[in-house]
C-alpha positions in Angstrom: 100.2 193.0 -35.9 102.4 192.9 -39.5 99.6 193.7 -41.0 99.6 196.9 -39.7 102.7 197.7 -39.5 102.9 197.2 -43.3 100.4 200.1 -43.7 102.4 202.0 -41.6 105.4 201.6 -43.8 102.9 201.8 -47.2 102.3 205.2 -45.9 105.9 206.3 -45.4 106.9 205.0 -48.7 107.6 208.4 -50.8 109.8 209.7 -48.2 111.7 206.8 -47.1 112.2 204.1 -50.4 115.5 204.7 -50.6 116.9 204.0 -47.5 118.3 200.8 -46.8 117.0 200.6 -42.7 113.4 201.3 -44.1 113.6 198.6 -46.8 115.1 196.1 -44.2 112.3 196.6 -42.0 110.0 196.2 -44.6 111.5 193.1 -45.8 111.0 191.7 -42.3 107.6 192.9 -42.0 106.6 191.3 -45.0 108.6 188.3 -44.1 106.9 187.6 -40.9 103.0 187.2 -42.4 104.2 183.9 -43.7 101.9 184.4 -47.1 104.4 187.3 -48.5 107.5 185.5 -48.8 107.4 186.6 -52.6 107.2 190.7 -51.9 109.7 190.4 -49.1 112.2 189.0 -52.2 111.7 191.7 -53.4 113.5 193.8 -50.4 115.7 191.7 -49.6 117.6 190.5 -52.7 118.3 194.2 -53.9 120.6 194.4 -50.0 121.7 191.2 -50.6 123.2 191.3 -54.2 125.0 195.1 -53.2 127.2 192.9 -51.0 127.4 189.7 -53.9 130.7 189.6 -53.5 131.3 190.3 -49.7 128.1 187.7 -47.8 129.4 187.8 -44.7 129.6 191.5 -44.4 126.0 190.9 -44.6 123.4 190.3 -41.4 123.2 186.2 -41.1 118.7 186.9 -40.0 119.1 188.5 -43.8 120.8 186.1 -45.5 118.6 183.5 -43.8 115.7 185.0 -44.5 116.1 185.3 -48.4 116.5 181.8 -48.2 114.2 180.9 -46.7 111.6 183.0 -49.1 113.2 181.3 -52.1 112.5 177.6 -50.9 108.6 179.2 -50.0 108.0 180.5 -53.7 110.2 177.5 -55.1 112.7 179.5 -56.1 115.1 176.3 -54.7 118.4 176.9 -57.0 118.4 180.3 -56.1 118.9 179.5 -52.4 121.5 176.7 -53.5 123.5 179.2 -55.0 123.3 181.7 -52.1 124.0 179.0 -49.3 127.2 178.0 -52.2 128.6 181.7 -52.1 128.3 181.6 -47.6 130.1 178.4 -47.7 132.9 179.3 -49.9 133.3 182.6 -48.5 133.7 180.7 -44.9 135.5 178.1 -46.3 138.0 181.3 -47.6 138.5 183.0 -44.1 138.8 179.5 -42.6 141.7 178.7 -44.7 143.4 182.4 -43.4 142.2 182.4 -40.3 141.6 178.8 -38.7 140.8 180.3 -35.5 137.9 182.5 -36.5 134.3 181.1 -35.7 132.0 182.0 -38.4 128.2 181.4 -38.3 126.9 182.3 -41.4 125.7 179.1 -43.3 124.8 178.0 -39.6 121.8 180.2 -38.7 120.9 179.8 -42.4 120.4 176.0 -42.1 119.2 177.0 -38.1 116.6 178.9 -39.8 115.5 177.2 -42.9 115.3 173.8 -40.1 113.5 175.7 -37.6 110.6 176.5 -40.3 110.7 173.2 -41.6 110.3 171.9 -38.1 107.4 174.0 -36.8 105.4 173.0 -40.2 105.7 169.5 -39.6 108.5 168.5 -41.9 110.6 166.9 -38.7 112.9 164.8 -41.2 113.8 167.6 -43.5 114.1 170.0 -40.8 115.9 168.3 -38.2 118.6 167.3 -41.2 119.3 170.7 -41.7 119.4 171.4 -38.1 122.1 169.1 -37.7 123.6 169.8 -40.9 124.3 173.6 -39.3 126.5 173.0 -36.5 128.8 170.9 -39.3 132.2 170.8 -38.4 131.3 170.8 -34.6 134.6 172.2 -33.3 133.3 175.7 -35.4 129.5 175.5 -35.0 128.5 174.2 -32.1 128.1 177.3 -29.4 126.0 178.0 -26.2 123.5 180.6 -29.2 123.6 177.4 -31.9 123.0 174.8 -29.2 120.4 176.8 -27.8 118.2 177.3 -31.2 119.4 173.3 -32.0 117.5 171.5 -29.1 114.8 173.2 -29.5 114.0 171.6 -32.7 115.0 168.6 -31.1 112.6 168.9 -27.9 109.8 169.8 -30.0 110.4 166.3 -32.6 110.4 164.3 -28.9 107.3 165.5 -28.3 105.7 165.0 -31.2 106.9 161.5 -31.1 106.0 160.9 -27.8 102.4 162.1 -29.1 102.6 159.7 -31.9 102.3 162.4 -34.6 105.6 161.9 -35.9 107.1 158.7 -36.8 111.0 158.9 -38.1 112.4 156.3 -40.6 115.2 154.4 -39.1 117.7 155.7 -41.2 117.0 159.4 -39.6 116.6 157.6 -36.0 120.2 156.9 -36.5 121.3 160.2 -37.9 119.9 161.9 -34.8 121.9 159.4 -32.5 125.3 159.7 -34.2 124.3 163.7 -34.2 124.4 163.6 -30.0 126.9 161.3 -30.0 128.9 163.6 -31.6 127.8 167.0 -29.8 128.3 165.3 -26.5 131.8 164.5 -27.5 132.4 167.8 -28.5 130.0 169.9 -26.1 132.7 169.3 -23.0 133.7 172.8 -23.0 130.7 175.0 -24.4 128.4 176.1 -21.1 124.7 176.1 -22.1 124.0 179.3 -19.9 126.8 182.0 -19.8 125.0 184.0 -17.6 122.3 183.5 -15.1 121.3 187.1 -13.6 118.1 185.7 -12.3 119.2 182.9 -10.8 119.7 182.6 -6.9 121.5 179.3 -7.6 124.1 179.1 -10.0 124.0 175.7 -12.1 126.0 173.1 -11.2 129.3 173.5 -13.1 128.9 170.1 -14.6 125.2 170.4 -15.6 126.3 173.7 -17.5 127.9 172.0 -20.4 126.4 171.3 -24.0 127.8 167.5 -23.4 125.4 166.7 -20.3 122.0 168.5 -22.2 123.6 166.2 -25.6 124.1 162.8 -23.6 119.6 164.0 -21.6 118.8 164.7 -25.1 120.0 161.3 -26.2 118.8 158.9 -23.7 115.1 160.5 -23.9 115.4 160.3 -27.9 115.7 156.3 -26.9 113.2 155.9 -24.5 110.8 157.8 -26.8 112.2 155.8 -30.0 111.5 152.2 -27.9 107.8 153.4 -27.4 
């Protein structure tokens, strides 16, 4: 219940304003009741521009977050510029470090796709979704892959339903997408643990490439409906 929780926090407000925890959870709070996206700029930006010139030193859910509040209240350039500063500062540590994984910009465009996704904007969303896990040798993980295909399972299904319809030229942007996760899927495992399982998965299910190359053929059968 946000709604509540926000009183709670309303109430705390002369004793706790000025520290950053508080405001975070506020930010989130706010965040979460979908019709607030406005206010929770309001918390978030002030943690975001103390650390303008450092991003990545900054949580990923808050940088995605802001984002994603600026595209709700139309506020579009804003999140441009924000997404610009990740990428360059990735691009930066990249260039020292070739080595280091950096995931940043991907659970931005994770998130932003997600929420485009679950309000019915499949072709929007899914391009950002698989605009995140560009370049795939960097992106794609067993976390990435895990939040990815669950846009994708949810736009098969409303296919299959017949309440989406995809133009063709998206159709085959998703196909060269699992094309190229199955090509480079071969050594990320989908489950790193299984603590509840009494039977481990077979070693060769457990890859990113075999859920790519399911992913794809249903995507086909569904498509040829």
């Amino acid at each position: 219940n946000y709604k509540a929780l926000e009183k709670t926090f309303r109430k705390s407000v002369d004793k706790c304003n000025d520290q950053e925890a508080w405001k975070l959870n506020v930010a989130h709070t706010l965040f979460m009741q979908d019709d607030k996206y406005k206010e929770s700029i309001n918390f978030y930006q002030p943690i975001v521009q103390r650390h303008y010139d450092e991003l990545l030193g900054v949580s990923a859910v808050v940088l995605a977050n802001l984002c994603v509040s600026y595209i709700m209240t139309t506020h579009n350039d804003e999140a441009e510029e924000l997404m610009r500063r990740i990428e360059k500062e990735e691009e930066q540590i990249a260039y020292e470090d070739p080595d280091r994984k950096l995931y940043h910009l991907c659970i931005v465009n994770l998130v932003i796709g997600t929420l485009y996704c679950a309000k019915g904007n499949y072709e929007f969303g899914i391009s950002r979704v698989m605009k995140s896990l560009e370049p795939y040798n960097r992106k794609l993980g067993t976390d990435t892959w895990f939040y990815a295909k669950r846009c994708f399972l949810s736009l098969m299904e409303a296919m299959a339903k017949q309440m989406v319809f995809l133009q063709d030229s998206v159709v085959k942007e998703v196909i060269f997408f699992f094309k190229h996760i199955e090509t480079h899927g071969q050594n990320v495992p989908v489950m790193v643990e299984q603590p509840l399982e009494t039977q481990s998965l077979h070693e060769g299910k457990n890859t990113v490439t075999y859920e790519a190359r399911y992913l794809h053929n249903l995507f086909l059968r569904i498509v040829e409906l």
